[in-house]
C-alpha positions in Angstrom: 0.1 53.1 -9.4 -0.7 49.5 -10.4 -4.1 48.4 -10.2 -4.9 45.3 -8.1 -8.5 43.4 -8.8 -9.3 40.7 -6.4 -10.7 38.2 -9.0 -12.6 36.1 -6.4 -15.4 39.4 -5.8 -15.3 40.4 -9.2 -15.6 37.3 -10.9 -18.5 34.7 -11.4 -18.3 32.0 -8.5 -18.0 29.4 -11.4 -14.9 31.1 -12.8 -13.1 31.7 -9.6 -13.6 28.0 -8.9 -12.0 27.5 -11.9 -9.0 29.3 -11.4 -8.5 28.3 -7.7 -9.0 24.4 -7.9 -5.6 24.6 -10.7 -3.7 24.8 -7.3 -1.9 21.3 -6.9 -0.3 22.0 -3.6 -2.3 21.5 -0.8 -0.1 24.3 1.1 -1.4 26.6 -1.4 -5.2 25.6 -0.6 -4.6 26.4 2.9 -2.5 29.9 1.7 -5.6 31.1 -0.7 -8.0 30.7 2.5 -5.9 33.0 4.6 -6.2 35.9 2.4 -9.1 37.6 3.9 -12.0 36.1 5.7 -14.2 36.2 1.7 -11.2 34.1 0.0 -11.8 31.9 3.6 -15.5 31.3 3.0 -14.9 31.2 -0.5 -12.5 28.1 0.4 -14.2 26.6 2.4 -17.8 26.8 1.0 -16.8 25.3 -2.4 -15.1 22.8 -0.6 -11.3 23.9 -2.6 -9.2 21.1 -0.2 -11.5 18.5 -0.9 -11.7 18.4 -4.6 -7.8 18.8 -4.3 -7.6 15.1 -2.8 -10.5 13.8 -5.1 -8.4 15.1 -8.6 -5.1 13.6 -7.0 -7.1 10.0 -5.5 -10.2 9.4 -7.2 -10.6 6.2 -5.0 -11.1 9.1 -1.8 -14.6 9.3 -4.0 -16.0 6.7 -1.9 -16.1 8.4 1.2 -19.3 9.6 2.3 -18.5 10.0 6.2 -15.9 11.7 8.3 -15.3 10.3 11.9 -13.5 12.3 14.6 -12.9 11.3 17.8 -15.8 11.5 20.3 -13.8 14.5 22.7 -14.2 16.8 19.8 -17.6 15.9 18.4 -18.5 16.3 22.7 -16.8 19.4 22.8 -18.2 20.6 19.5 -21.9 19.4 21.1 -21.1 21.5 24.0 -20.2 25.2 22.8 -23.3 24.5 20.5 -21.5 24.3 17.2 -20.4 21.1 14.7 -23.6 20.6 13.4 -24.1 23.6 11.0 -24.0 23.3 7.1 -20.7 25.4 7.7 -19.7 23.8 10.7 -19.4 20.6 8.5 -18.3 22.3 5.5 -15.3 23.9 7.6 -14.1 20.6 9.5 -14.6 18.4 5.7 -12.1 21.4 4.4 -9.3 21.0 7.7 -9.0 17.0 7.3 -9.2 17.1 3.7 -6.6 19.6 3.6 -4.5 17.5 6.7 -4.9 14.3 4.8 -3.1 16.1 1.5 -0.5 17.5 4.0 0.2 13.7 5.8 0.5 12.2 2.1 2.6 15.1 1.1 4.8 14.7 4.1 4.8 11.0 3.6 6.5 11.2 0.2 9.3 12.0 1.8 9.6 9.9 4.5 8.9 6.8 2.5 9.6 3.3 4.3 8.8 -0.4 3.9 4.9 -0.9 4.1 4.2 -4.5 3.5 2.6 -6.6 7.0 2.3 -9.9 5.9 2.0 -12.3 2.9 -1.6 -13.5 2.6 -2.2 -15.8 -0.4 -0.5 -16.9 -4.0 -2.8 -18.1 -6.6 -0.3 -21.0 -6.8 2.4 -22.8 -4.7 4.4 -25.9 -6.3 6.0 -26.8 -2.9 4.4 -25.6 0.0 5.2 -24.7 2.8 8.5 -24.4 1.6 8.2 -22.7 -1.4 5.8 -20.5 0.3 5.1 -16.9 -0.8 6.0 -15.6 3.4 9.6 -16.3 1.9 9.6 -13.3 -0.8 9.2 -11.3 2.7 13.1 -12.1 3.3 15.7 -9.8 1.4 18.3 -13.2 1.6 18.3 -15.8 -1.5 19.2 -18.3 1.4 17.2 -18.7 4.8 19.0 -21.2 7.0 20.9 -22.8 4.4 18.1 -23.1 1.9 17.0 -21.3 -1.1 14.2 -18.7 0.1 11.5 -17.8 -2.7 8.2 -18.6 -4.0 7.3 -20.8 -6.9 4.7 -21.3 -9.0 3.1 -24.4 -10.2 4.2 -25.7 -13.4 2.1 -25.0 -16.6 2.2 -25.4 -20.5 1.4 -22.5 -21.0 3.9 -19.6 -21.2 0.9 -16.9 -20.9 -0.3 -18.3 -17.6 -0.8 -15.8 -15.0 -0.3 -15.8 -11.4 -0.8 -13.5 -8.1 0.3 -12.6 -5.1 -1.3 -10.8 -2.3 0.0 -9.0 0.7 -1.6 -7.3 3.6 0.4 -3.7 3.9 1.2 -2.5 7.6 -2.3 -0.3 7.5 -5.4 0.0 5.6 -4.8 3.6 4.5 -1.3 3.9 3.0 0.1 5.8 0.2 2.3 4.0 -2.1 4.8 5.0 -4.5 6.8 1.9 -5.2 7.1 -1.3 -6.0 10.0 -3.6 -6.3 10.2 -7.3 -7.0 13.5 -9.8 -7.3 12.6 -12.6 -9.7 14.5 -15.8 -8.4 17.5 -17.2 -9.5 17.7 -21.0 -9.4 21.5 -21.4 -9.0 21.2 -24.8 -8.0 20.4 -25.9 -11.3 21.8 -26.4 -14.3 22.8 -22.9 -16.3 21.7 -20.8 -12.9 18.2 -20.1 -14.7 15.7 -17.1 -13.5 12.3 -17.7 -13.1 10.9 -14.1 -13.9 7.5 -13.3 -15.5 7.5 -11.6 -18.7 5.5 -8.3 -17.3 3.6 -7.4 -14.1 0.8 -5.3 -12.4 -0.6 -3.9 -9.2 -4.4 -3.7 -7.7 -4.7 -1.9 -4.3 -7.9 -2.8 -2.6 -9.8 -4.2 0.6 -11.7 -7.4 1.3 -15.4 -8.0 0.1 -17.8 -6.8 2.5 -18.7 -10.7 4.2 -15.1 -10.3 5.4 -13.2 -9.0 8.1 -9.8 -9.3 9.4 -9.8 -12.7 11.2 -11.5 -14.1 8.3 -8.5 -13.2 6.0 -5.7 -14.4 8.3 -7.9 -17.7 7.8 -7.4 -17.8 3.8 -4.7 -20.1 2.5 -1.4 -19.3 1.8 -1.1 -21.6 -0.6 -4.3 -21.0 -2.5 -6.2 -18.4 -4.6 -7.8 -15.4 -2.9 -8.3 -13.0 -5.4 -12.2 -13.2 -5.8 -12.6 -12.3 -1.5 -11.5 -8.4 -2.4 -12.7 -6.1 -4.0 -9.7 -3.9 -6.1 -10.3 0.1 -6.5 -7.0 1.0 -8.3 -5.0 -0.9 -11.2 -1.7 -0.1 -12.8 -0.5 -0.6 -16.1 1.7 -3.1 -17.0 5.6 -3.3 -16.4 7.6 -5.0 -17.9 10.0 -7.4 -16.4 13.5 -8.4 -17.1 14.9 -12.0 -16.8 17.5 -10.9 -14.2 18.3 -11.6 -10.7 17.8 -7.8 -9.4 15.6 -5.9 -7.1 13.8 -4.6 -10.1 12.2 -1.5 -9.1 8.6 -0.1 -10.9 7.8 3.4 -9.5 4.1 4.3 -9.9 3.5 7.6 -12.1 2.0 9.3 -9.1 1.7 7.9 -5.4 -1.3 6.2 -4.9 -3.3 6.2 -1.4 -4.6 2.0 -1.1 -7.9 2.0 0.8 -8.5 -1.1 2.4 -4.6 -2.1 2.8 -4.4 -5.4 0.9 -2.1 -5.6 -2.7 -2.3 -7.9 -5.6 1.2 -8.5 -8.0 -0.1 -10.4 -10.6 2.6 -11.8 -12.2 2.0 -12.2 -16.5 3.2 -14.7 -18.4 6.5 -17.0 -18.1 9.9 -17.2 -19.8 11.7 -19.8 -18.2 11.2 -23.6 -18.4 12.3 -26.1 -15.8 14.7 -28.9 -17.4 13.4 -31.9 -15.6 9.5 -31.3 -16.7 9.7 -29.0 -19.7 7.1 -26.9 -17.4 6.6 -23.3 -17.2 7.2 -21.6 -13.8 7.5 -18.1 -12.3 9.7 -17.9 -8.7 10.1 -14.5 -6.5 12.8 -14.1 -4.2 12.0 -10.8 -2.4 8.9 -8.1 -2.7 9.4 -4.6 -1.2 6.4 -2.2 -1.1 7.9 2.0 -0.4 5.4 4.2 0.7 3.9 5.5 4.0 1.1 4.5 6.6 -1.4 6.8 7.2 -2.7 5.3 10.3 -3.7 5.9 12.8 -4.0 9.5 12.2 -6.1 9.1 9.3 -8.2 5.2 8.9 -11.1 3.7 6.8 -14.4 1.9 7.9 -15.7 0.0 5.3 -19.8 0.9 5.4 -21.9 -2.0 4.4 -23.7 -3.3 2.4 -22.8 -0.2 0.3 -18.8 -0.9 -0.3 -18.2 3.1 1.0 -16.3 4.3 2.9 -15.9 6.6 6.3 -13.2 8.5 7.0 -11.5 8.4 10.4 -9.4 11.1 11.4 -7.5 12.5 14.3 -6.0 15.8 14.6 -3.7 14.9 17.6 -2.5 12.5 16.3 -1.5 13.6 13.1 0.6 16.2 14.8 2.6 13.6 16.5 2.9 12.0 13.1 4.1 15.1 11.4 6.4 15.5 14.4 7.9 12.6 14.4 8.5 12.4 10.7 10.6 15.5 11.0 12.6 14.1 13.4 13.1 11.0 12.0 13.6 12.5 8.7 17.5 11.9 8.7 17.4 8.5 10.2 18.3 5.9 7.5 14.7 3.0 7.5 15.2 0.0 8.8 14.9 -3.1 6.5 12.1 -5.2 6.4 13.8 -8.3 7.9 15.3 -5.6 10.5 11.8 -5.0 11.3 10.5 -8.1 12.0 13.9 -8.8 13.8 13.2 -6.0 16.1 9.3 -7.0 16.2 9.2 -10.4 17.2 13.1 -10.7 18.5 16.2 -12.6 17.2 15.2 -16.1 18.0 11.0 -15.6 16.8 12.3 -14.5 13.3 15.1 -17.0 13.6 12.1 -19.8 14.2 9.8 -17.8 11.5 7.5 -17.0 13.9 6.4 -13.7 11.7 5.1 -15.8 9.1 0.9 -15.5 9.7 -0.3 -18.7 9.6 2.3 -20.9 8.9 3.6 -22.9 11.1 8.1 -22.5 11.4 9.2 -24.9 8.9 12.4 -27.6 10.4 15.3 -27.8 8.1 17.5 -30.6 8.2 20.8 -29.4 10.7 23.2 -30.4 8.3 21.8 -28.8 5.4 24.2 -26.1 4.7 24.0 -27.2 1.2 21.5 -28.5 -1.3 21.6 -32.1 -1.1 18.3 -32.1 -3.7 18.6 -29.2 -6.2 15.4 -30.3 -7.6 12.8 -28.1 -5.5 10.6 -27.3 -8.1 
């Protein structure tokens, strides 16, 4: 008859630790603590779910408070329990182990995740050579060319950025694409890409909150009003007029819901000033919200973070993403079509902060190709 040791008993605490935090699945967390009620406590007391989420998103380091919704912490109060060393162990272990289940589950369900455009570092023509337009799939919006463009520089190396506010400020992102611009109104139909690019997920600086961003301008460098907890490694980018498409080498959860493309270095000179510039046409950000079944307070003055989290919620979540799970994602523009209605994003009205821009009615063609 074979001989069966259960290693967690006969093993050193250390060791067992070890062996169980190799898991990678959170569904296999949850499977280990449902054993037998010793490989339960042994879950939960070393705190297995939680060190699963920290070794997959070091930036979930930062968090030094959980937040539940005040019916359970009264119910909790009530029957006497939730303030316990295990009481807090065992509810840490549930929403660490339901936040690795929403991200897992989001993976799969992945959509468009970008809100708004909220600053470029640079804008030659503003506002209508804006960085809102890169929010548009179309190279034309009402008969004119839709992108963002740079100022012009001498120097190819010269960097720029763009920051957007994603639809929540906990979202897990896998991917994302970017559609360098193709001027075919010039000469030779040149594209305006940069030579490589990089992403930064972050959140504002403590000093600001969400009315003072919508206040920065769009037209103007904001980069030094956040603070940036994750960086990726540079892509390179190809002078061609595609939705070019940089996949992350694991999904990575942005805390704090703003995300920087810094755009590095230039290839293309304009023909009329001998000037470098780099132009975007479209940006599209895949990925999942994790709001508001799971959202961050930012805890100042100490730049940490607490942890909101509710369990009824994230069952509708999960619920709905299995319904939905066959229903083909809406586009972007299809969003802020059905947001703000036919004639609002007609008008532009989903731009933040800028005010609809009036074309010319008899513009259906360039009469200036020169918008740089």
């Amino acid at each position: 008859m074979e001989t069966r040791i259960d290693f967690v008993q006969s093993l050193e605490s250390d060791m067992s630790v070890n062996i169980l935090t190799s898991l990678n699945d959170p569904v296999d967390v949850v499977r280990a603590g449902s054993v037998s009620n010793h490989w339960h406590h042994f879950v939960i007391m070393n705190g297995l779910s939680k060190q699963l989420c920290l070794r997959r998103f070091p930036q979930l380091s930062r968090i030094v408070q959980i937040i539940e919704p005040a019916w359970i912490t009264t119910e909790a109060n009530r029957v006497g329990s939730h303030n316990s060393s295990w009481d807090i162990l065992k509810r840490d272990h549930y929403v660490y182990a339901s936040l690795l289940h929403a991200i897992t589950t989001l993976n799969t369900c992945r959509s468009e995740c970008i809100g708004y455009a909220v600053s470029a570092s640079s804008t030659d023509r503003f506002p209508g050579e804006s960085v809102v337009n890169t929010l548009t799939t179309r190279d034309r919006y009402l008969g004119r060319p839709s992108y963002w463009s740079s100022k012009g520089h001498a120097d190819p190396d010269a960097s720029e950025t763009l920051i957007y506010k994603l639809k929540a400020d906990l979202c897990v992102i896998s991917e994302i694409s970017v559609q360098p611009f193709e001027a075919f109104f010039q000469p030779g139909k040149p594209i305006y890409s940069a030579k490589s690019v990089r992403f930064r997920f972050g959140h504002p600086k403590n000093s600001l909150d969400g009315n003072d961003i919508l206040q920065v301008p769009l037209q103007q460098p904001a980069d030094d009003k956040f603070i940036w907890t994750y960086t990726s490694e540079v892509y390179p980018m190809a002078q061609e007029n595609r939705l070019q498409q940089f996949k992350l080498p694991e999904p990575v959860l942005c805390i704090g819901g703003y995300l920087q493309i810094e755009l590095l270095g230039r290839v293309q000179r304009q023909h009329t000033d001998d000037l470098f510039y780099i132009c975007v046409s479209h940006v599209k950000v895949t990925g999942g919200p994790l709001c508001p079944a799971f959202d961050i307070e930012i805890l100042e003055p100490l730049g940490k973070f607490a942890l909101k989290y509710n369990p009824e919620v994230l069952r509708w979540m999960l619920q709905s993403f299995s319904e939905d799970s066959n229903v083909s994602p809406m586009s972007s523009e299809e969003e802020m079509v059905q947001h703000v209605g036919v004639m609002g994003f007609l008008l532009q009205d989903y731009h933040v902060g800028v005010a609809p821009v009036v074309w010319d009615d008899d513009d259906e063609e360039m009469d200036d190709p020169g918008l740089f």
